[in-house]
Every structure is written in structure tokens, then in C-alpha cells.
C-alpha positions in Angstrom: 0.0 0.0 0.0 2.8 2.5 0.8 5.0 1.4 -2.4 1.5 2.3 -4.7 1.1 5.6 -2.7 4.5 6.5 -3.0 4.4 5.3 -6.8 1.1 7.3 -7.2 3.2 10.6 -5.7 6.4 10.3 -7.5 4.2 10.5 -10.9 2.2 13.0 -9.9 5.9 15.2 -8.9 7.7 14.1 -12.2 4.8 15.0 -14.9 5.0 18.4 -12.6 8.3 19.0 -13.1 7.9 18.2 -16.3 4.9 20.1 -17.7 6.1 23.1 -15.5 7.9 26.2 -17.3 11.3 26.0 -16.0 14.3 28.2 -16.2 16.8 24.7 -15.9 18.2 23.5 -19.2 17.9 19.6 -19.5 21.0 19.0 -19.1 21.4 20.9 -15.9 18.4 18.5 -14.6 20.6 15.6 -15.6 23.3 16.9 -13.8 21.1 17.8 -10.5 20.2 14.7 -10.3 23.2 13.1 -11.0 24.2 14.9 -8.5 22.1 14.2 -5.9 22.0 10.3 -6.6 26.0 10.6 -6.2 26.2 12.5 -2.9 23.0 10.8 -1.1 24.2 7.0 -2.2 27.6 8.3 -0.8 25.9 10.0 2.8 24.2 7.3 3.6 25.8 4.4 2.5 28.3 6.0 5.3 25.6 6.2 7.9 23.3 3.3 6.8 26.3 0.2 6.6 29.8 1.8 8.3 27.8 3.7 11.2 24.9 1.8 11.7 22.6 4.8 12.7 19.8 3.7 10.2 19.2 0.8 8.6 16.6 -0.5 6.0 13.5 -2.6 6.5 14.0 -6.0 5.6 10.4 -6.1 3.9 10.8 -6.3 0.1 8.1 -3.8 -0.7 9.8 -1.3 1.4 13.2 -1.8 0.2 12.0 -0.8 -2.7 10.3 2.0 -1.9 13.8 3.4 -0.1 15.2 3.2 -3.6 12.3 4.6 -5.6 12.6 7.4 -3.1 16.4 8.0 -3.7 15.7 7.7 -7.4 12.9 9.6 -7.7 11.8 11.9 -4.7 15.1 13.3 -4.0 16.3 14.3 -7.5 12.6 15.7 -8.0 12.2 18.0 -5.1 15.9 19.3 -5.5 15.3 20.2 -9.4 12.4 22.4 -8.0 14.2 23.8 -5.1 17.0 24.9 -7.8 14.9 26.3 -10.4 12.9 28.1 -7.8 16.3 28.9 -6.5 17.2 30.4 -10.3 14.2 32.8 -10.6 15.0 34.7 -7.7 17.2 37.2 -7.5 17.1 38.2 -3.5 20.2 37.0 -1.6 17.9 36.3 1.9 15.2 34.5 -0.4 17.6 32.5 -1.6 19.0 31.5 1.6 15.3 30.7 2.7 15.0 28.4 -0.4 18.0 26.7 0.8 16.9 26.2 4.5 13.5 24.6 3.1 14.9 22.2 0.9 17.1 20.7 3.8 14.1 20.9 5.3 11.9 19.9 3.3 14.3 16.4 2.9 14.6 16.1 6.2 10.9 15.8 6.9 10.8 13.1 4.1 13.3 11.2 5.9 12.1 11.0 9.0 8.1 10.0 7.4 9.9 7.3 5.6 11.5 6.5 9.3 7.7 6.9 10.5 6.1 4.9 8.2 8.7 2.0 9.1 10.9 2.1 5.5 14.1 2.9 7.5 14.9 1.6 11.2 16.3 4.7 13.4 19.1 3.5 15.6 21.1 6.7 16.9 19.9 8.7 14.2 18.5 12.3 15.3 17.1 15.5 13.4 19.7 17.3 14.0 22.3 14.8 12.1 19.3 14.4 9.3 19.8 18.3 8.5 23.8 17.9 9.0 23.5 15.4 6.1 21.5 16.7 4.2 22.8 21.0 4.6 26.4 18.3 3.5 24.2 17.3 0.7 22.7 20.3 -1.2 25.7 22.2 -0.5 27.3 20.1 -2.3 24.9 19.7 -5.4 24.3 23.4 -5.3 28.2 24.8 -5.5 28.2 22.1 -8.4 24.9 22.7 -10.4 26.5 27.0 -9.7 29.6 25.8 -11.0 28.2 24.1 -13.9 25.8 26.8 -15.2 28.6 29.1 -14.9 30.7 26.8 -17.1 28.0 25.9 -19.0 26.7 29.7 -19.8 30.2 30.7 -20.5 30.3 28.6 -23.4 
């Protein structure tokens, strides 16, 4: 039931992202979520095997709806954060844009940790938005770095 709700949401976010008019080029989607699926894998490969402070169900259904939401959820919700990020121009906005998507994928962690998908040991919030600030600091200084290759060209 969770994996066809999740399913059900993850279409409803990527024919969004899709249909919407965007200020991204393709490629720099591609790259976000390249991005994204490189650093998070990293993260929490780190926390989930060598540290031990999560872990993932051993149910099937919800393995596979950890790795539909790396695949899919995170890349997604990062793409809009950055284009929303793009249009505006105000440094202070900006910064608030930032603080909500770590937020924002924070929140989505710990549901998945609610819902029973992944098994907190030691894990807190406040090592959630440590990851994940690590995380879209990361993807953003490269995405900025790559648009100002990219539009140099």
C-alpha cells in the first residue's frame, strides 16, 4: 500500500516538473540529479552500513520503496528547489529556499522513518539536516559551477 502511494506521488511530482515552465536546461536537470544520486548513495551508504545509525527494512516492498525514493523523490524535489532557487534574485530568499529544501528532505526522511521504510538506531534530526545542509551544499556549489561553465560557453 505504501509502495502504490509512493508510486502514485512520484508520478504526480515528475509529470509536474515536467509540464512546468522551468528556467533549468535539460542538461542541468541531468546533472542535479546526478548529483544528488551521487552524494546521497555516498551519505548514507556511510551512515546506513559503516555507522549503523539507520538501517533499512528487511520487507521487500519497502526496500523498494527506499530506492524509488532515492531515485525519484530526491532528485525531483531538488530540481524544483533549484529552479525556484534560479528565478530569484534576493540573496535572503535564496538562503530561505535553501533552508527549506534541507528541510523539506529532512521531513521526508524521517516520514519514511515513521512509516517503518528505515529503522532509526542513533539517528537524530539534528544529524538528518547535518546530512542533508552536506548534501545540497554540495549539489548546489556544483549545479553554480556548472551553469557558470555551461553559460560561458
Amino acid at each position: 500500500m505504501k509502495l502504490a502511494i509512493f508510486i502514485f506521488l512520484s508520478v504526480i511530482l515528475l509529470i509536474f516538473t515536467v509540464t512546468y515552465k522551468r528556467t533549468l536546461h535539460i542538461f542541468e536537470i541531468i546533472f542535479i540529479g546526478m548529483m544528488v544520486w551521487i552524494t546521497t548513495h555516498s551519505v548514507s551508504s556511510i551512515l546506513v552500513e559503516n555507522l549503523e545509525l539507520i538501517s533499512i527494512s528487511q520487507d521487500l516492498e519497502e526496500f523498494w520503496l527506499h530506492v524509488l525514493k532515492r531515485l525519484t523523490a530526491y532528485p525531483l524535489i531538488t530540481v524544483l528547489f533549484i529552479d525556484l532557487f534560479n528565478r530569484i534574485k534576493n540573496k535572503l530568499v535564496r538562503i530561505l529556499i535553501f533552508v527549506c529544501n534541507v528541510v523539506t528532505l529532512t521531513l521526508l526522511e524521517f516520514l519514511f522513518i515513521h512509516l517503518g521504510v528505515l529503522i532509526r538506531h542513533q539517528y537524530s534530526m539534528w544529524m538528518s539536516m547535518v546530512e542533508w545542509t552536506f548534501t545540497m551544499t554540495i549539489t548546489y556549489l556544483t549545479w553554480y559551477w556548472y551553469r557558470k561553465k555551461y553559460l560561458m560557453r
